[in-house]
N, C-alpha and C positions, 0 to 999 in steps of 0.2 A: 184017521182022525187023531189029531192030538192032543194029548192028555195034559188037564190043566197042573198045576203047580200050585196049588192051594197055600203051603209051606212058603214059597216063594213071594207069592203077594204080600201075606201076615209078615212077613222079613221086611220087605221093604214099606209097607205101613209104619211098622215098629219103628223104621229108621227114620221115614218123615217124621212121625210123632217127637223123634228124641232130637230132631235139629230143631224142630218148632222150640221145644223145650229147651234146649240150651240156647236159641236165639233172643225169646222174652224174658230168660234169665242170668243174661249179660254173660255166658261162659265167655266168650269172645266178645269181647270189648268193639273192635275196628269193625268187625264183622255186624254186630247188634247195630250200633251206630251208625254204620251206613246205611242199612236199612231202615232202620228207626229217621233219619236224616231226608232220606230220600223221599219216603215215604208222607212223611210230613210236609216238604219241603214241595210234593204234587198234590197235596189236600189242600193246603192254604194256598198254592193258585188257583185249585179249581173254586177255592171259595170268592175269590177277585176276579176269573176272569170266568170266561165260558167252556166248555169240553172240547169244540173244536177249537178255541183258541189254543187251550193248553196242550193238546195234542199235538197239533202243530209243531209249539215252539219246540215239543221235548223231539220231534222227530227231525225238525230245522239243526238243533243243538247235534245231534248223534250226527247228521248230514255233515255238517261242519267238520267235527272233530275228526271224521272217520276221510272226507276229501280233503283235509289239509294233511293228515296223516301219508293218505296215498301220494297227491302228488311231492310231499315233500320226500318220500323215499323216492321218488322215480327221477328226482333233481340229482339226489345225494346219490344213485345211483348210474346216473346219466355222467355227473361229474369226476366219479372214481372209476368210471367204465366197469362195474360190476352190473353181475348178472343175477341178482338172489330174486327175480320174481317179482311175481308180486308178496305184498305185504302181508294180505289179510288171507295167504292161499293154505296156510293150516287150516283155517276157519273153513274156506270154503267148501274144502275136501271132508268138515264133516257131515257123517249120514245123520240127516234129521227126521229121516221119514219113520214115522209113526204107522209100526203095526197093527194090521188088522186084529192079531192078538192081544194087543196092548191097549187098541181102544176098545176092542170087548170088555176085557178087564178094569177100566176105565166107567165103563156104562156099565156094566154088572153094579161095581161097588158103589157109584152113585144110585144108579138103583135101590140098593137097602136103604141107603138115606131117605129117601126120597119115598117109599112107600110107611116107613115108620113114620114120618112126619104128615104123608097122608091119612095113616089112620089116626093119629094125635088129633089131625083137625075133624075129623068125622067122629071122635070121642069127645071131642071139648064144645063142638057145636052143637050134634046132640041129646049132649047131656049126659050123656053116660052114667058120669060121677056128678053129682047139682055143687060140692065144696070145688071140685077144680075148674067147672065152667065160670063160677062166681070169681076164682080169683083172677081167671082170665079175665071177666067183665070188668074189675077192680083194675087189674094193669091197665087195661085201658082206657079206663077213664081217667090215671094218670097220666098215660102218655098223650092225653090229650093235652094238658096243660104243658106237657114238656114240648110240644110241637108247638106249641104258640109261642115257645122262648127259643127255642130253637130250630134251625132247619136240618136237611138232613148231614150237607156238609160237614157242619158244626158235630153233629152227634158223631161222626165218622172222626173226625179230631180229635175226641174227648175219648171216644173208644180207643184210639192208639195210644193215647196220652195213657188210659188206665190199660192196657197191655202188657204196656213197656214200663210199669211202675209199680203195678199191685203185686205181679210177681212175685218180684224182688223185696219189696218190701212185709212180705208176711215171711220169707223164706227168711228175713230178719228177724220178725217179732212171731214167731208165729205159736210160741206159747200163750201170750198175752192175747192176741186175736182171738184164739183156738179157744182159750177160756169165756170172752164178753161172745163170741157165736154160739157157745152152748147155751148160756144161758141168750139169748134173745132166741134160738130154736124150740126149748124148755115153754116158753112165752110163748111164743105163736104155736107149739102144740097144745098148748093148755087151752088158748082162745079158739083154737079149731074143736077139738072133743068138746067144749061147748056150746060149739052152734052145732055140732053135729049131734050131740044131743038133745038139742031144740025142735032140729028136723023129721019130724018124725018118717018121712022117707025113709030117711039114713040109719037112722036107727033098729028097724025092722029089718031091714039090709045086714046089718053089723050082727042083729041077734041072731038071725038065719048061716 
């Protein structure tokens, strides 16, 4: 049986975490951009067209680029009577297959996810805590107006748009931010300790 690598997973987390990080934090300019480019640039089709449309076109577009690519070397190579192959044969001689250990590893760590957020929902729904089901009931009776102005497209646009921006711009200001968030934090702790005070659930909870 083979022995996991615990050390090993936490490494390469740590590594995805710190490319996310320097990605929404413009370390690499060319690199953010293209993604941030790309990415936007298949939100606002799929908000004009349909998912199999857009699908399509972007797989039509690689079709393209990838057989004019081949047969234009197999001219230029027809023509100088050389022999270098094919084009794309680095690529193809890579090994893409996905080990069995790596998708354990894979579903393990989605697993934690996924069971903490189960019990999140089985705490918030019943009631566990009566202040964080209420705020949950609160978010959503806002989100209900935000879905009347918006779809979900739109919200996925505005999510990248604030990814690729809030970032960077607290990493700017982030004394001035860091100060007006305490105090609105100051605020909404103050207005919670007093409905939690009012509750008398809560309160008997709190003095226990």
């Amino acid at each position: 049986m083979k022995r996991k690598h615990p050390t090993r997973r936490r490494f390469a987390a740590l590594r995805a975490r710190l490319q996310v990080h320097d990605l929404i934090f413009w370390r690499d300019v060319k690199k953010t951009g293209l993604v941030f480019c790309t990415t936007l640039i298949v939100l606002l089709s799929l908000a004009a067209f349909s998912v199999i449309s857009v699908v399509s076109y972007l797989i039509l577009a690689l079709l393209s680029v990838t057989i004019s690519f081949r047969v234009y070397k197999s001219v230029v190579q027809a023509v100088q009577k050389s022999e270098e192959g094919h084009p794309f044969k680095a690529y193809l001689d890579v090994d893409i297959t996905l080990s069995s250990e790596a998708f354990h590893n894979y579903v393990n760590a989605a697993m934690v996810h996924i069971n903490r957020a189960l019990k999140l929902i089985i705490r918030l729904f019943l009631v566990e805590d009566l202040v964080d089901s209420l705020k949950l009931a609160v978010f959503m009776w806002l989100m209900t107006y935000v879905g009347a102005v918006f779809n979900g497209i739109t919200l996925l646009i505005l999510a990248e748009l604030l990814i690729f921006s809030v970032p960077i711009v607290y990493e700017k200001y982030k004394t001035q931010i860091d100060h007006y968030v305490g105090i609105a934090r100051d605020q909404t702790k103050s207005i919670v300790e007093k409905i939690q005070a009012k509750l008398p659930g809560i309160a008997k909870k709190k003095a226990e």
